[in-house]
BADRENNU-756032 format. One record per residue (C-alpha): residue number from 1; residue in one letter; x, y, z. Coordinates in pm, 1 decimal, decimal comma. Each point is the difference from the previous one (the first is absolute). Layout:
N
    nr   rest          u          v          w
   NUM      A          X          Y          Z
...
# end
This chain:
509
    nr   rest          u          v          w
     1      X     1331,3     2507,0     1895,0
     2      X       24,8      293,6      283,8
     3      X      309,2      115,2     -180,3
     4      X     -147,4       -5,3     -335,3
     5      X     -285,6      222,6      101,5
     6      X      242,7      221,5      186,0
     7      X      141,5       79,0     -324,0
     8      X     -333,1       59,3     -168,5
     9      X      -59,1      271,4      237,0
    10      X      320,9      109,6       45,3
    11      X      -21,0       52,2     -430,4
    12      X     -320,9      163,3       32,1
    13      X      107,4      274,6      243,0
    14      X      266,8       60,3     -229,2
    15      X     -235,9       41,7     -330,5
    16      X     -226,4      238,8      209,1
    17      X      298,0      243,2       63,8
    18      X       87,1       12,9     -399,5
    19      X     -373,9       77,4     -114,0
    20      X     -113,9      268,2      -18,2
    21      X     -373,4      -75,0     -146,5
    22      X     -279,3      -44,2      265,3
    23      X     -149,9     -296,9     -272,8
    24      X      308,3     -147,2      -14,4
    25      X       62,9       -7,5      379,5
    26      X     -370,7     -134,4       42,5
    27      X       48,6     -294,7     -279,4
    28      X      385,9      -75,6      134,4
    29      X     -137,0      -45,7      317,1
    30      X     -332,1     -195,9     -113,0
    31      X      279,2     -195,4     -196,8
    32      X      183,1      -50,3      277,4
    33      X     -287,1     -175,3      187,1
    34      X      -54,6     -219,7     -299,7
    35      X      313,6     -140,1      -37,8
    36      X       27,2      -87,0      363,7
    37      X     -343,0     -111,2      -16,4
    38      X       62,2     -250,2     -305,5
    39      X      372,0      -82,1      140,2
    40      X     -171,8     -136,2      390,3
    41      X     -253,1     -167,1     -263,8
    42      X      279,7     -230,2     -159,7
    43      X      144,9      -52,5      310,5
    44      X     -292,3     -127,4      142,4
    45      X     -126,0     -219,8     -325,1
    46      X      375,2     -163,2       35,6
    47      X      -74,0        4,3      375,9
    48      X     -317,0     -259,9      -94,3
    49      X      161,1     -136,0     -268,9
    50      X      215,1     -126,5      263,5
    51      X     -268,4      -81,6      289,4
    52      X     -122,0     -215,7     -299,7
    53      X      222,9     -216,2      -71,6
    54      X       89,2      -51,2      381,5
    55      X     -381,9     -106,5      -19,9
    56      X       93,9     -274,2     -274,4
    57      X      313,3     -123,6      163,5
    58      X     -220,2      -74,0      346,1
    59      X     -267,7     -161,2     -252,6
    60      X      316,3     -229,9     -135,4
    61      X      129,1      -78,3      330,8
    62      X     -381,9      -68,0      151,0
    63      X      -56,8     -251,9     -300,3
    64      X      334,1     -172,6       98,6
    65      X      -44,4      -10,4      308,4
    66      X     -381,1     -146,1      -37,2
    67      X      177,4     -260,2     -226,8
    68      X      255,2     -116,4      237,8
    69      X     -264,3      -27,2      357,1
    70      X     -206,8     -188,4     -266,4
    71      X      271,9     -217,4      -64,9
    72      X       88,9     -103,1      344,4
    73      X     -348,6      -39,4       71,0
    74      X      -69,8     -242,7     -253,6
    75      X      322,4     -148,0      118,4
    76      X     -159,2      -53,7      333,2
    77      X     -261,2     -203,6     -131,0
    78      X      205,3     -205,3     -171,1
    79      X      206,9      -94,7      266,0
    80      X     -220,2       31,5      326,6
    81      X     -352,3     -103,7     -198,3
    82      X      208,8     -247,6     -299,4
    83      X     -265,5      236,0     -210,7
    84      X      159,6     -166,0     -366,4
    85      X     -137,6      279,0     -195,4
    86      X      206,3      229,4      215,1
    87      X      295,7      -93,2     -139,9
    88      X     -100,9      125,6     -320,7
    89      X     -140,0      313,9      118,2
    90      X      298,1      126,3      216,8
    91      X      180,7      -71,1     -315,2
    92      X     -198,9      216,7     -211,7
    93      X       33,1      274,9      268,7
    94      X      393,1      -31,3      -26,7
    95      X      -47,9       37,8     -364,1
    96      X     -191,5      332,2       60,6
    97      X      240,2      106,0      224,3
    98      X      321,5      -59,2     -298,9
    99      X     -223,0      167,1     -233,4
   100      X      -50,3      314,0      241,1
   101      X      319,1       54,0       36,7
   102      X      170,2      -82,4     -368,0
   103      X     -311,7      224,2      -92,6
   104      X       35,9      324,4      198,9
   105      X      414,8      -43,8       90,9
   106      X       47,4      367,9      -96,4
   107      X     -261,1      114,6      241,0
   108      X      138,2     -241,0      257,4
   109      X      363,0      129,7      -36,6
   110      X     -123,7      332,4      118,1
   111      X      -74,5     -165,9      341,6
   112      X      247,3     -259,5       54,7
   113      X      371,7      -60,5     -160,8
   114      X       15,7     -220,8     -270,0
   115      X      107,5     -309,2      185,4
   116      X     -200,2      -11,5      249,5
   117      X     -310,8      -62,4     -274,5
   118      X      250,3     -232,5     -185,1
   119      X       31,9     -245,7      374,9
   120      X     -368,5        8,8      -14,1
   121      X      -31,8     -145,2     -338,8
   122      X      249,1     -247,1       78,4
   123      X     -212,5      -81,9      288,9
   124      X     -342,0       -9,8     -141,1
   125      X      191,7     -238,8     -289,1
   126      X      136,5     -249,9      213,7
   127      X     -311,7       15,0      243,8
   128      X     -201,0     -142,4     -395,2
   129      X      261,5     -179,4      -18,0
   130      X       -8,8     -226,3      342,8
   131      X     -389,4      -19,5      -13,7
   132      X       74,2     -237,6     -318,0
   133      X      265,4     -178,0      169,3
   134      X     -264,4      -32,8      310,4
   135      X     -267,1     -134,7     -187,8
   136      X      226,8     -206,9     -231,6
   137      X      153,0     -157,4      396,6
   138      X     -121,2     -298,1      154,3
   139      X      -86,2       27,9      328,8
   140      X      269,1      -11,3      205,6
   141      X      210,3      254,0     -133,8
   142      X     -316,6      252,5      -30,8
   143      X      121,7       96,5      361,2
   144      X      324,5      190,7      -88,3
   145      X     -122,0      154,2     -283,2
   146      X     -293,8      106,0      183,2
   147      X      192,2      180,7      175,9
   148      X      227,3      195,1     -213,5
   149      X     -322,1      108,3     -154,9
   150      X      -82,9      142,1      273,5
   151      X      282,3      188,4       65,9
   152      X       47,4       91,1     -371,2
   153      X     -349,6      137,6       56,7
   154      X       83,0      186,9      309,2
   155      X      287,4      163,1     -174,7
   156      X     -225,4      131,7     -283,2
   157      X     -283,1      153,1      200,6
   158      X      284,9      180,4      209,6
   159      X       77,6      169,6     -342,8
   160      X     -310,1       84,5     -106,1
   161      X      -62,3      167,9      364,1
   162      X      316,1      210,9      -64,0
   163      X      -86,9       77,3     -317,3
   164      X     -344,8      105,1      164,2
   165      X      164,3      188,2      279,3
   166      X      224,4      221,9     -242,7
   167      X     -292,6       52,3     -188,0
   168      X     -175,2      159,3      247,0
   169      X      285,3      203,1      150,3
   170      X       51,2      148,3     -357,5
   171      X     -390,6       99,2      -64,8
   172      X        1,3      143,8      328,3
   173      X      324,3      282,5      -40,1
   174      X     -196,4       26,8     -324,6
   175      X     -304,3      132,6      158,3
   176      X      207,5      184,5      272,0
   177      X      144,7      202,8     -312,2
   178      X     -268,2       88,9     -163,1
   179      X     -158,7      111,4      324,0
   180      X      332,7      214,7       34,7
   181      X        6,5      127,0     -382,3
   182      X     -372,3       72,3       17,3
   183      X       27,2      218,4      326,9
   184      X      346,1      159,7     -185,7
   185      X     -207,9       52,1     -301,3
   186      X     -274,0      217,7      158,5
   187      X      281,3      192,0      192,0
   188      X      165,5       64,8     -299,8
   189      X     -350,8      115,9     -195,0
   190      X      -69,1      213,0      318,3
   191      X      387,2      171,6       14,1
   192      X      -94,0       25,3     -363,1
   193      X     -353,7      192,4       -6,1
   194      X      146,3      165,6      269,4
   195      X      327,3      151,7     -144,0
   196      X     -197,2       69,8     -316,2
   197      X     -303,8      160,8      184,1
   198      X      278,6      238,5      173,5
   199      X      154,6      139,3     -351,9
   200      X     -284,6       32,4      -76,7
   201      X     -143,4      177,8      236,5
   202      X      333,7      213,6        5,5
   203      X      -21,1       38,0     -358,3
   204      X     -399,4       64,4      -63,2
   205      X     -173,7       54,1      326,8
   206      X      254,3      271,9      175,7
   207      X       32,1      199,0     -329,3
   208      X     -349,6      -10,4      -47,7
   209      X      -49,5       99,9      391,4
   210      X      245,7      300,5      -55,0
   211      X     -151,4      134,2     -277,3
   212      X     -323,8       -1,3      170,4
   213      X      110,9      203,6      259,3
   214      X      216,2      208,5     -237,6
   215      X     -378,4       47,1     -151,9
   216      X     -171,1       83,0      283,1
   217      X      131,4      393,6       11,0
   218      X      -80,8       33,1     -360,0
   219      X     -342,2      -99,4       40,9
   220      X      -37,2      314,5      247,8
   221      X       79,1      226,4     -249,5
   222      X      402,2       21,3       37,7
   223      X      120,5      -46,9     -345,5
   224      X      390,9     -175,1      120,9
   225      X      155,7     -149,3     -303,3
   226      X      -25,2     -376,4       85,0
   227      X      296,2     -237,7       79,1
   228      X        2,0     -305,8     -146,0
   229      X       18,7     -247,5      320,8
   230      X      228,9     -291,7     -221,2
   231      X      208,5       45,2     -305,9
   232      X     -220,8     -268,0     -172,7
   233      X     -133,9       70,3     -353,7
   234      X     -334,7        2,6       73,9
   235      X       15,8      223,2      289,1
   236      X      222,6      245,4     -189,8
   237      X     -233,1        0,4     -259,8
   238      X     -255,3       45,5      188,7
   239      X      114,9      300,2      209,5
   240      X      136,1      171,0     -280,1
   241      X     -369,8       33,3     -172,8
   242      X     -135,6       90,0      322,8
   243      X      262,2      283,4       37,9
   244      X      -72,4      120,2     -322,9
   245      X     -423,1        7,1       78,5
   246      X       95,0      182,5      294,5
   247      X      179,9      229,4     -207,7
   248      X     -262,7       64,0     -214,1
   249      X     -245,8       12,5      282,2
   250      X      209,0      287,8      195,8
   251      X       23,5      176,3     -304,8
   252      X     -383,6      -54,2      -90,3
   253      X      -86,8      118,5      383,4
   254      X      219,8      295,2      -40,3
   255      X     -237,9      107,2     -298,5
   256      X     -306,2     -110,2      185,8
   257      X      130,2      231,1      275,1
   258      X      109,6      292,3     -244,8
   259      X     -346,2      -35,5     -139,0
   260      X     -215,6      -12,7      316,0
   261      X      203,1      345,8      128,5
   262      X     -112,9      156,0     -312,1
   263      X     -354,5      -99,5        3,9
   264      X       -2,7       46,6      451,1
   265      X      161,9      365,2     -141,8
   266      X     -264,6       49,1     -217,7
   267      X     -219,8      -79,4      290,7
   268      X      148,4      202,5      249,0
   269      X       12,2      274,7     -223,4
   270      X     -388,1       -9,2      -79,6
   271      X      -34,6      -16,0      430,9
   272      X      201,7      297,2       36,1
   273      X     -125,2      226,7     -272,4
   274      X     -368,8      -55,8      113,0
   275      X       81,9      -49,5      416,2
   276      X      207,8      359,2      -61,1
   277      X     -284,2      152,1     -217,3
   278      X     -257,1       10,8      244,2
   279      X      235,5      253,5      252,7
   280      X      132,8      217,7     -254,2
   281      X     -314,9       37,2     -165,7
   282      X     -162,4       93,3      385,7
   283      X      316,2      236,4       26,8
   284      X      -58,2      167,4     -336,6
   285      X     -372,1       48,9       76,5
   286      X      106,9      139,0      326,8
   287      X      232,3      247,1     -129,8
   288      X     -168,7      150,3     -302,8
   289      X     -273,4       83,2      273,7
   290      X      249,3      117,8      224,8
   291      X      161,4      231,6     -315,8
   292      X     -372,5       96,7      -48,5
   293      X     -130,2       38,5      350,1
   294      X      303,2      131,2      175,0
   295      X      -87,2      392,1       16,3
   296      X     -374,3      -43,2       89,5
   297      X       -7,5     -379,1      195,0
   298      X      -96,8      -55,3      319,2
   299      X      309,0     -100,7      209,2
   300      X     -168,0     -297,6      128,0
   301      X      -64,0     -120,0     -342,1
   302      X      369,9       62,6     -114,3
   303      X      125,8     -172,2      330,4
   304      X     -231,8     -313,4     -130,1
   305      X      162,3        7,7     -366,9
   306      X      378,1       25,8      160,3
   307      X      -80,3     -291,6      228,7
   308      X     -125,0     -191,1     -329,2
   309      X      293,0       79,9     -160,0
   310      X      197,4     -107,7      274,5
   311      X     -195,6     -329,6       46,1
   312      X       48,5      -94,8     -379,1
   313      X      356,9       88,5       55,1
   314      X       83,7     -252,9      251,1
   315      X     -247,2     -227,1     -170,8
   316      X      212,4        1,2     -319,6
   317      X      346,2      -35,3      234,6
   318      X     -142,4     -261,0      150,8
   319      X      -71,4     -167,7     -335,3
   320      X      364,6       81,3      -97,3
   321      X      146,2     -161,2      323,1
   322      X     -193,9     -300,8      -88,2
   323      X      138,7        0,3     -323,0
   324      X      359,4       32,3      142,5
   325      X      -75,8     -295,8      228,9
   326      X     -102,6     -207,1     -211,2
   327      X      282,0       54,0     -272,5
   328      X      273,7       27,1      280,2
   329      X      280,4     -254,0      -91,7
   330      X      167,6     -157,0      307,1
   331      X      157,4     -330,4       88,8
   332      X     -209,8     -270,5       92,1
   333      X      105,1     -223,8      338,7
   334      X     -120,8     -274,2      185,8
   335      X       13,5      -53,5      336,7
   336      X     -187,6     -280,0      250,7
   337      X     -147,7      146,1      222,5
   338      X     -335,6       -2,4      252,9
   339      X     -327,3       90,0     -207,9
   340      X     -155,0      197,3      329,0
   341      X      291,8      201,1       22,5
   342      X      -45,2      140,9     -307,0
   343      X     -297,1       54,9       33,5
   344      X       -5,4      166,2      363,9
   345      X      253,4      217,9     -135,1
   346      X     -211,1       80,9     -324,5
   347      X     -271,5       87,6      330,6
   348      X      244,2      259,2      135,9
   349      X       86,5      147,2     -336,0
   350      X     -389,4       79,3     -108,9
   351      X      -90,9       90,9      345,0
   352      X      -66,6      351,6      -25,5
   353      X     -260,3      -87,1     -318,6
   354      X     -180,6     -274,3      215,7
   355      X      -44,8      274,2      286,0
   356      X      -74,1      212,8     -268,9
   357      X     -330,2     -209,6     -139,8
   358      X      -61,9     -165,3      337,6
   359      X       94,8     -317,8     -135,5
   360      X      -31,9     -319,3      199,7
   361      X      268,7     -218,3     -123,3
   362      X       24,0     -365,7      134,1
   363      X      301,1     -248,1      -60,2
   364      X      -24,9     -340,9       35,6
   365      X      333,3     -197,1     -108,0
   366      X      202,9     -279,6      153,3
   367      X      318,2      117,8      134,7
   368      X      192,4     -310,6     -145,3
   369      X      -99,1      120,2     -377,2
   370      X      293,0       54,7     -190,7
   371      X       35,4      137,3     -351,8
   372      X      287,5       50,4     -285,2
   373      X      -47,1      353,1      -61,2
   374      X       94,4      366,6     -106,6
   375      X     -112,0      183,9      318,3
   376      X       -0,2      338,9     -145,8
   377      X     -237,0     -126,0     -332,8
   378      X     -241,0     -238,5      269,2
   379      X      -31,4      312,7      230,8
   380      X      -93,6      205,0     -347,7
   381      X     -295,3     -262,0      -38,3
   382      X     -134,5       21,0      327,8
   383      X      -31,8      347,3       40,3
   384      X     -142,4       24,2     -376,4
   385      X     -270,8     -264,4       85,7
   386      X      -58,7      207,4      379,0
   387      X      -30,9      324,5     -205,7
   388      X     -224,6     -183,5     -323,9
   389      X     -241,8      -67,6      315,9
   390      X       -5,4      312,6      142,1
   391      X     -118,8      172,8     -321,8
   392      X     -281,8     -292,5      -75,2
   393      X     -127,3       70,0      320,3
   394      X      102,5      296,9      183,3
   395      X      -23,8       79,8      365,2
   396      X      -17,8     -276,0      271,9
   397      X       85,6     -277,9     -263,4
   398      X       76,9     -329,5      189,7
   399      X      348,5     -160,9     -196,4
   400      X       69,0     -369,5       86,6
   401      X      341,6     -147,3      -41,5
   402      X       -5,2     -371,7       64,4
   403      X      280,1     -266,6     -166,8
   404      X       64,1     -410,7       41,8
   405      X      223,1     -222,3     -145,0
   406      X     -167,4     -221,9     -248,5
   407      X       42,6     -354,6     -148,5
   408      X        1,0      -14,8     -385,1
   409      X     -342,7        4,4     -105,5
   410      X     -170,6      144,3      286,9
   411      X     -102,3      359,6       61,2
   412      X     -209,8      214,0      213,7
   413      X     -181,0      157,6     -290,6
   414      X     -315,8      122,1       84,6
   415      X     -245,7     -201,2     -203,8
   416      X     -341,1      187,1     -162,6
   417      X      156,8      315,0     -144,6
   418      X      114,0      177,6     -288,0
   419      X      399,1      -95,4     -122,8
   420      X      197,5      191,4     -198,6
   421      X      417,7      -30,5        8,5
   422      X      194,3     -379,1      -14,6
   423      X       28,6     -264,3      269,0
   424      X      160,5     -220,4     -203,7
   425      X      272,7      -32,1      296,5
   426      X     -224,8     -228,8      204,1
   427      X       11,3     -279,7     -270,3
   428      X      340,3       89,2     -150,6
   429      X      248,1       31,2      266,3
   430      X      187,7     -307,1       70,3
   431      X       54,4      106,6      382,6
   432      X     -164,7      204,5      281,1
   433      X      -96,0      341,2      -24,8
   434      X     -164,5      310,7      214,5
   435      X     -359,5       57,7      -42,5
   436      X      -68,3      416,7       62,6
   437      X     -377,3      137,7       34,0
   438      X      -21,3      358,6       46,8
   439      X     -351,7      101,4       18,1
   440      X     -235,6      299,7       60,2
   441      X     -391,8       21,0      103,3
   442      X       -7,9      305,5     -292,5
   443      X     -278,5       -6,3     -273,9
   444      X      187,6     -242,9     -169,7
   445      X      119,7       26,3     -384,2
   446      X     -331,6      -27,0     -285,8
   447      X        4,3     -310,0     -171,3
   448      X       41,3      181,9     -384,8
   449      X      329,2      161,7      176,0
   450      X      196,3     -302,2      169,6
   451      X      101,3     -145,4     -312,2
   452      X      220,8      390,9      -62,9
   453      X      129,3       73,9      364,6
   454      X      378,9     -128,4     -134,6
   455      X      -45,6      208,1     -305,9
   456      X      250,4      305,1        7,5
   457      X     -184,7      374,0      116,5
   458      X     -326,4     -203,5       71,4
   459      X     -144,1      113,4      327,8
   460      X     -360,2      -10,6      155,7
   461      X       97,3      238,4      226,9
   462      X     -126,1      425,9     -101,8
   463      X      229,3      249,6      -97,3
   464      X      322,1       66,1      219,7
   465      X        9,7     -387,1      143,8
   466      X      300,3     -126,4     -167,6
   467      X      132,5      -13,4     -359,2
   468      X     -178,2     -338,0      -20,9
   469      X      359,7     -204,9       33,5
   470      X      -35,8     -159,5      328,8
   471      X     -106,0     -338,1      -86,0
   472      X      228,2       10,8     -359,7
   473      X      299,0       42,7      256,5
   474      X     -118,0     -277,1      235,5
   475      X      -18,5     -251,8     -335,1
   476      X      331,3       68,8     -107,1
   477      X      175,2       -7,8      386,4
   478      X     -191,5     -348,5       39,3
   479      X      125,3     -136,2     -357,3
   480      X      372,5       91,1       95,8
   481      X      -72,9     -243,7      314,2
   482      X     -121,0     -234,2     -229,5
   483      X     -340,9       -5,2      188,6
   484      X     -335,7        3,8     -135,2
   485      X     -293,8      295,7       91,5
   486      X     -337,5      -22,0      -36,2
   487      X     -288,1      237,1      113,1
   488      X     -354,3     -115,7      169,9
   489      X     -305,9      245,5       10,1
   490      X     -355,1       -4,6       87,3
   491      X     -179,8      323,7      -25,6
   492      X     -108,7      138,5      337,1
   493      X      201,1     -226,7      218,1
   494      X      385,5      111,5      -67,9
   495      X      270,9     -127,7     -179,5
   496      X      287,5     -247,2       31,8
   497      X      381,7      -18,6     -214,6
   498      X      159,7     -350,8       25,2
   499      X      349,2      -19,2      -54,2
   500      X      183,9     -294,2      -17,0
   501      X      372,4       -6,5      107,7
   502      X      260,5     -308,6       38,1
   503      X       95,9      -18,7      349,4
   504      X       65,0     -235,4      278,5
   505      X      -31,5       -2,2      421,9
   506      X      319,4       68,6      190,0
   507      X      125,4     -254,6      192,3
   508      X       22,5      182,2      333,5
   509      X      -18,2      349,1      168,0
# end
């Protein structure tokens, strides 16, 4: 039996390396199961097919047995109690006992050899046979044959009980071997589920594992063709559509792309033409009045137009350099490093502008915060949101700079104001990320205007505070992070940008 499920499994681990079908691996091995299933089930049904007719042969030998103690006792009475009916009766019993085993011989043959049941016919035969002679005697020669009855009677009872005995020793290795196949049987359905369960699992469940992971970069936006993780049908099938949808989609982004440059052009274009307008038109003014003016003006009124002109100079160079920044192309690199020491560095960079506006400018962040970042871009976003505060609210602006590291879900959003931007990071992100307020005690942004402050050249600011970029820049350094940034307001009591980061907390120093 072990050695013929051995080879069942030995045939299915061969048919699993030829396929090359997922279903057909799944139904060979299902297959597999049944057959050794349905194969342990006729060897058990012979297995009681067997326990029963040990169960007959002890009901044959019982009945004989019963026959032949009846017998003697019935030859008891007749001798010890001179019962005359006894005579008759132990008779009758011998009769039983001939009939028992002429009936069932075959079954008895199993037990016993064939001449031992053949004595004990002969026995039970000539026992019938004396009783006659006995009660046929006079009585003095009833002694002797008393006697031999006795003995002949002995010697059949002493046959039966071996018979018994043998009996009994056979239906007991019976049951010791079905207790043996039935333990062998649910070793070999366990070796069986189990050797299936592992191609399987090599087969289905690590393939299916791999290509998970294999998924996982795609889903953040890196279009890598896809391996397939098994040479199965299915799975070649499978990652041969998907590497043609990615196809499609990197060609569909690249025209989503070409098509959002033209229309952010046409957007930029519009900010530049009307954010340039305003100092070229205040240059123009000032120098057809100087060209009118210049032989009969008073030279403190000229000195005011030059200094116009020269304000609405650097006003439209400044616009330029903003342009230039933002447009710049350079490589983009992350490093891990401490959150506060970009930061305190960002500090010693805009320095000379805090001094400048008398700006109080308090940090609170954990040393042990540690972000994935491009230093140079996160810097770039600081300094824009530092300066976006100074020109809200001017001199002796208070900036706060506070950060944690937050579970997924939770936030230290301030609850009660005014939202515009995307926080979709708090809900989305399967890990940990960085919480960052920066906040001011300004006038705060009006209500009709939040919903605009990422719009390109938009600015609440007057004339000569920025080309109205700041925040548009902060947006796009935060998406190449792949944060999230949102900004809180409430008129009269300051303002507060949220951006959301991954990150983690160093381990040590």
């Amino acid at each position: 039996m072990l050695q013929y499920e051995t080879s069942v499994l030995r045939f299915v681990i061969a048919t699993f390396s030829t396929l090359t079908s997922l279903q057909d691996k799944i139904t060979s091995a299902y297959l597999a199961l049944v057959v050794a299933t349905v194969s342990l089930g006729i060897v058990a049904f012979s297995d009681l097919l067997f326990l029963g007719r040990q169960v007959t042969e002890g009901e044959v030998v019982s009945a004989l047995k019963d026959a032949v103690l009846e017998m003697r006792r019935e030859e008891k009475n007749l001798f010890l109690y001179a019962d005359s009916e006894a005579l008759s009766r132990a008779d009758g019993y011998a009769v039983s006992s001939l009939d028992i085993l002429r009936s069932y011989n075959s079954v008895l043959i199993s037990i016993v050899r064939h001449s031992h049941l053949s004595v004990m016919a002969a026995n039970l035969k000539d026992y019938r046979l004396k009783l006659v002679i006995w009660h046929n005697a006079s009585v003095d020669h009833r002694q002797p044959l008393q006697d031999e009855i006795r003995t002949l009677g002995h010697r059949i009872y002493l046959s039966a009980e071996s018979l018994s005995n043998q009996e009994r020793k056979m239906l007991e290795a019976a049951v010791e071997k079905s207790r043996w196949f039935l333990l062998i049987s649910f070793f070999m359905i366990g070796l069986s589920i189990y050797v299936v369960g592992r191609h399987l699992k090599r087969v289905v469940v690590t393939p299916l594992k791999q290509l998970e992971s294999r998924l996982l970069p795609i889903a953040k936006g890196r279009f890598n063709r896809l391996e397939p993780p098994s040479r199965d049908r299915e799975f070649m099938t499978f990652t041969n559509a998907f590497n043609r949808m990615l196809k499609e989609l990197e060609i569909r982004q690249k025209h989503m792309l070409q098509s959002d440059k033209l229309a952010s052009l046409g957007i930029l274009a519009s900010g530049v033409a009307h954010e340039l307008n305003n100092p070229l038109s205040n240059i123009s003014s000032s120098c057809q009045l100087l060209m009118e003016e210049l032989s009969e003006a008073d030279p403190v009124q000229l000195n005011t137009w030059l200094k116009q002109i020269d304000s609405e100079t650097e006003r439209g160079r400044s616009i330029v350099r903003t342009l230039l920044d933002f447009g710049s192309q350079r490589v983009f690199q992350k490093h891990q490093m401490k959150l506060v020491d970009i930061i305190n560095e960002t500090q010693t960079i805009v320095n000379t502008t805090l001094q400048q506006y008398s700006v109080k400018l308090t940090v609170n962040v954990p040393d042990e915060l540690m972000v994935a970042v491009d230093k140079q871009r996160i810097q770039q976003l600081f300094i824009n949101l530092i300066q976006n505060a100074l020109h809200a609210a001017g001199q002796g602006v208070e900036v706060r700079i506070s950060a944690m590291l937050c579970e997924r879900g939770v936030s230290m959003f301030p609850g009660g104001a005014e939202v515009a931007g995307n926080l979709k990071c708090i809900t989305d992100y399967d890990g940990r990320f960085i919480e960052i307020l920066v906040g001011d005690n300004g006038p705060g942004i009006p209500v009709e205007s939040l919903s605009k402050v990422f719009d390109p050249f938009f600015t609440t600011s007057g004339p000569g505070h920025g080309a109205g970029l700041g925040l548009y820049i902060v947006q796009e350094i935060v998406r190449e992070h792949d944060g999230c940034l949102a900004i809180a307001s409430r008129p009269g009591k300051g303002t507060q940008v949220i951006v959301l980061l991954p990150g983690e907390e160093s381990n040590g120093g």
